[in-house]
N, C-alpha and C positions, 0 to 999 in steps of 0.2 A: 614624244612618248612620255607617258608619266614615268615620274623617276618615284620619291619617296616623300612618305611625310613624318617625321620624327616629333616626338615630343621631349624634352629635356626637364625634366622639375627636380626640387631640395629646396634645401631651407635659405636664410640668407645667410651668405657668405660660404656655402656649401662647395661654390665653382662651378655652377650651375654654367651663368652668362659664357667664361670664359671656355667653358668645353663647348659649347653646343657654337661659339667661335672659330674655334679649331676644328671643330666637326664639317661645319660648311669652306672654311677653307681648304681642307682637306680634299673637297669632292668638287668645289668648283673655284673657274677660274677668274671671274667674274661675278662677283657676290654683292646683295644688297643685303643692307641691314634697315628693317623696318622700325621704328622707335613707338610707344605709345605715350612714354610719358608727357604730361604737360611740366613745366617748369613752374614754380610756384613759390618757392623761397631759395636761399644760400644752402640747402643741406640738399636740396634736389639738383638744385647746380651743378651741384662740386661732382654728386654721382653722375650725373650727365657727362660731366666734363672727364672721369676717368675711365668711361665705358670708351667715348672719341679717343682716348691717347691710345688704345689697343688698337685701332682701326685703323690699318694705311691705305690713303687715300686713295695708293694706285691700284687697290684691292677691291675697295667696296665704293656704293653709292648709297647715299644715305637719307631716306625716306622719313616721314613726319605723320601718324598715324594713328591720333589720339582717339577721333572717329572717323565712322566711315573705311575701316583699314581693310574692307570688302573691294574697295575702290584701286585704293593702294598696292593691293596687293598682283591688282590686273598687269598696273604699271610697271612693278617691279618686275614684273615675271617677262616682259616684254626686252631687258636689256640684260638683266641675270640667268646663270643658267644654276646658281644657289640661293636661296632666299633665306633669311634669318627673322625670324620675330619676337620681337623680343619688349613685352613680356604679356602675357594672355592675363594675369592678375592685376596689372594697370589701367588694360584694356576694361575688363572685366567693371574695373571701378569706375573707369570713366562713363560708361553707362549707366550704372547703376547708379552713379551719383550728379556727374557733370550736369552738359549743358544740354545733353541728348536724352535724361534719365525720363520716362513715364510718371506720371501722379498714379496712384493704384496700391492694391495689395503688394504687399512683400511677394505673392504666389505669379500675380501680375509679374511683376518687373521680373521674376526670373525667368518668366515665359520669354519676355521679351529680350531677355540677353541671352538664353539657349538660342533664340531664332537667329539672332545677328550675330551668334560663334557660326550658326549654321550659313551662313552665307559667305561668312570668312573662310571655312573649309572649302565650301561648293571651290569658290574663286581657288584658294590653295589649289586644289585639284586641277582646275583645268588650266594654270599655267604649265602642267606637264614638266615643274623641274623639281627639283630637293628644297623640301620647305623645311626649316628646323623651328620648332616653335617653343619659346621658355616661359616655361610658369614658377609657382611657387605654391610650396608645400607650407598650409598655413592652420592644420588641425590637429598637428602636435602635442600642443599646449593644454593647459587650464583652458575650461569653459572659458568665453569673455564675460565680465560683469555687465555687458549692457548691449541693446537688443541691434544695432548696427552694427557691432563688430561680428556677435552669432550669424545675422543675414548674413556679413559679408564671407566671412568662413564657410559657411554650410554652402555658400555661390560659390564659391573658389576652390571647393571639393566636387560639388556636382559640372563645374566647367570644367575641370580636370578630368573625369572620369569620361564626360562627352566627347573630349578629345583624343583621352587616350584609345578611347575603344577606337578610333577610325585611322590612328596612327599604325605604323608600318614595322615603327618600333617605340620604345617608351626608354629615357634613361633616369634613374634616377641617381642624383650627387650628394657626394657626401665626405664629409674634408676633402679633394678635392678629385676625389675618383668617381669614378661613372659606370652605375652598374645595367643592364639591359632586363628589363624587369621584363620583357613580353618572353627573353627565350626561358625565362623562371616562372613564369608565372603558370598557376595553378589551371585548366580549364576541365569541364563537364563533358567527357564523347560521350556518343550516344550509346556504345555497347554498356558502359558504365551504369547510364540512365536506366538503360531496357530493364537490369540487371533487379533494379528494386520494384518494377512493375509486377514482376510475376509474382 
């Protein structure tokens, strides 16, 4: 039976990672955690290596899911009855930039990464457990001065909002609290709509 799908997002260091942690431990007993990151110097290391010290081992199993995490995500669902993914803006980049990324327009390649979030959800879904999925909140800021960092931001709001809308709940963090933006958030009924037609 499908259970839920959550999204978790903030900025860094907001406590994003470690709630949306607590969140799936919480609810299940048997929990994987999916990774995207690739490893690529000492400073992506070390984060790699203090995300594992949270993690005990008799807890979780722990998945490798740079690409393809459509695939992954089958696997996991098959011996977890909690899933964790962590983080849809790594993901995000590793298509958009990796070894998987399209040649094409910047309108191109977003086509292409909306379609392979979309396959990541389909799969979410039909393992039928509690998916927690974390991102990051990265349009805060100052415009970036140069034209990959704007692509990459305007991707990683427009894959946010993709996801959020299909999510069951949305949290967003902040010094280290967790607010539920879906029971706050603002929507259009229809008596409302009718109201400005006449």
């Amino acid at each position: 039976m499908y259970k839920e799908m959550i999204l978790v997002t903030g900025g860094a260091r907001s406590g994003k990672s470690e709630f949306a942690e607590r969140f799936v431990l919480h609810y299940g007993s048997k929990c994987a955690y999916i990774a995207t990151a690739e490893i690529f110097d000492d400073e992506m290391a070390e984060r790699v290596r203090l995300h594992q010290e949270r993690r005990s081992p008799q807890r979780w199993n722990n998945y490798e899911a740079p690409y393809a995490a459509e695939q992954v995500m089958v696997e996991a669902g098959k011996e977890a009855d909690a899933i964790l993914f962590d983080c849809l803006t790594l993901y995000m980049s590793n298509l958009m930039y990796g070894k998987v990324a399209i040649a094409g327009t910047f309108e191109e390649k977003v086509t292409f990464v909306k379609g392979e979030i979309v396959k990541l959800l389909e799969a979410a879904r039909k393992t039928e457990k509690l998916i927690v999925f974390v991102t990051n909140e990265v349009g805060g800021g100052i415009v970036p001065d140069n034209v990959m960092a704007r692509e990459y931001r305007d991707l990683a709001g427009w894959i946010n909002q993709q996801v959020a809308d299909v999510c069951d709940r949305v949290f967003y963090c902040v010094a280290g609290q967790a607010v539920d933006l879906k029971k706050m958030a603002f929507s259009f009924d229809d008596e409302g709509a009718e109201q400005w037609k006449k």
